[in-house]
C-alpha positions as CSV (number, residue, x, y, z in Angstrom):
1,X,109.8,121.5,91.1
2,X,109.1,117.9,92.0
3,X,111.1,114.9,91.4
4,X,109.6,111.8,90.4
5,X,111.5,107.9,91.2
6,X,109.8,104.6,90.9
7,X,110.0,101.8,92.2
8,X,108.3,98.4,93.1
9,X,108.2,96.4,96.1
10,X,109.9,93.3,96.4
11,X,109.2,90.2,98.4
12,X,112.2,91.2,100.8
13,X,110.5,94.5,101.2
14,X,106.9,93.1,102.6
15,X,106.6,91.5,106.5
16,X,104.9,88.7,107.8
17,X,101.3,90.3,107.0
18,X,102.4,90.3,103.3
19,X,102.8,94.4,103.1
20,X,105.8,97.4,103.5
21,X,107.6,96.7,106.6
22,X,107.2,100.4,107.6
23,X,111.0,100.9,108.4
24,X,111.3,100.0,104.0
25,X,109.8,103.0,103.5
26,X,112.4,105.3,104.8
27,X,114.6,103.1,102.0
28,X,112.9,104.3,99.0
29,X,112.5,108.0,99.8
30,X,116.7,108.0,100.7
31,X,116.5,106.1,97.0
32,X,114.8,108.8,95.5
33,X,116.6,111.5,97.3
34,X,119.6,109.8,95.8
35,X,118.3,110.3,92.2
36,X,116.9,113.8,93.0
37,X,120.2,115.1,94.4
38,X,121.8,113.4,90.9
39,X,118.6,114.6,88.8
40,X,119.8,118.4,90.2
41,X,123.8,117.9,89.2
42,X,124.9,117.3,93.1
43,X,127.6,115.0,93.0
44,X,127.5,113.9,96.3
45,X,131.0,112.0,95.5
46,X,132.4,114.7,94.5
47,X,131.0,117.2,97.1
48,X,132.7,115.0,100.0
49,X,136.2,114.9,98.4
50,X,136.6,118.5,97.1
51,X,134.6,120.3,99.6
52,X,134.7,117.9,102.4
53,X,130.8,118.2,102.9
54,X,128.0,115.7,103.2
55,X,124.9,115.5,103.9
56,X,122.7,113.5,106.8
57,X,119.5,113.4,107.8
58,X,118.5,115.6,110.7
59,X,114.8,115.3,111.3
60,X,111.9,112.8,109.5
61,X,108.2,113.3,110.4
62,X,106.6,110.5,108.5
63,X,103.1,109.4,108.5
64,X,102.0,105.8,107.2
65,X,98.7,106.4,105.7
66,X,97.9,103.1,103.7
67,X,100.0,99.9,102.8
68,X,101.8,99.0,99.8
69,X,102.4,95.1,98.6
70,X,104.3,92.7,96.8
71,X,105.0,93.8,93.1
72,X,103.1,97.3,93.6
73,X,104.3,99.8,91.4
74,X,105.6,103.1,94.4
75,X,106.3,106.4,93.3
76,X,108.2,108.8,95.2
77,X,108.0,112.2,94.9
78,X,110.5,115.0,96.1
79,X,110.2,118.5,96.3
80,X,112.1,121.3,98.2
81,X,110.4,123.1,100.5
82,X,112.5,125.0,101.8
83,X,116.8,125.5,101.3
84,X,119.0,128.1,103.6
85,X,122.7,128.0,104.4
86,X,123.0,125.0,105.9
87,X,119.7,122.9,105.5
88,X,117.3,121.6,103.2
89,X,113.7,120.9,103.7
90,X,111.7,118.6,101.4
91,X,108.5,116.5,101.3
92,X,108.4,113.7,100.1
93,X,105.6,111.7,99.0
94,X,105.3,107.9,98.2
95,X,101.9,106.6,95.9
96,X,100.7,103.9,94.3
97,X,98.5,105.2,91.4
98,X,96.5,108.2,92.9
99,X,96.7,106.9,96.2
100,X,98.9,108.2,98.7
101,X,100.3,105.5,101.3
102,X,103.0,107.7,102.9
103,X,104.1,110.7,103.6
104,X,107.2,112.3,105.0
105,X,109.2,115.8,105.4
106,X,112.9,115.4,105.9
107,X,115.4,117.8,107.2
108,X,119.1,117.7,105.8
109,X,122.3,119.1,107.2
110,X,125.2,119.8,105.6
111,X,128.4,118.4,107.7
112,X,131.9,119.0,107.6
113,X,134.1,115.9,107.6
114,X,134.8,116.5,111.8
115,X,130.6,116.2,111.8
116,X,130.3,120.0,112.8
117,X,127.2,121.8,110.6
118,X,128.9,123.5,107.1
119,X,127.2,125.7,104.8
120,X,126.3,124.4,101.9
121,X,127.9,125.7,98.5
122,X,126.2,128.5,96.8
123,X,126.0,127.5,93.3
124,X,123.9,123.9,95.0
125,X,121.8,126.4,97.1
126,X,121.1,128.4,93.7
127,X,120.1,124.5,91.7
128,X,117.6,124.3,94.4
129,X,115.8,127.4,94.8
């Protein structure tokens, strides 16, 4: 299942050459993660003060393919790829219409509070599968 958030760029978001600085882009899809992980009932609050467990990005392969500007209209797909005991795969997509401008798949852990790798709950890995 794939997750959809919108959202438009902003003058703060655009460089010098008037498009996406490229580091922006790794703001929206941790947005949209954001909303997905709400979107699929994970409390992420919650999840660090009764389980002690977060989440942090691992891994991002990314891949700028076109650029978006000022007062575009981005959205930013998420889907799971892949979910096992301690990590969660996804792709995520960012377009503007039916064009795609960047692509990325990220790699969550779960931590424990001391930072060392925690599996994550059951009954999150089962909203995700």
């Amino acid at each position: 299942m794939t997750h959809h958030f919108g959202c438009r760029v902003y003058y703060e978001d655009t460089d010098m050459a008037g498009i996406v600085y490229y580091a922006n882009y790794l703001r929206f899809i941790e947005r949209a993660r954001t909303e997905w992980a709400r979107h699929h009932g994970i409390d992420q609050k919650r999840l660090r003060a009764e389980d002690g467990i977060v989440f942090a990005v691992r891994r991002v392969e990314a891949d700028f393919i076109a650029p978006a500007v000022f007062d575009d209209m981005l959205d930013v797909a998420t889907t799971v790829q892949k979910a096992t005991g301690a990590r969660i795969v996804l792709t995520q997509e960012v377009t503007r219409g039916s064009e795609m401008l960047f692509s990325a798949q990220v790699t969550l852990v779960a931590l424990a509070a001391n930072g060392a790798p925690s599996r994550i709950p059951a009954v999150l890995r089962s909203k995700l599968a």
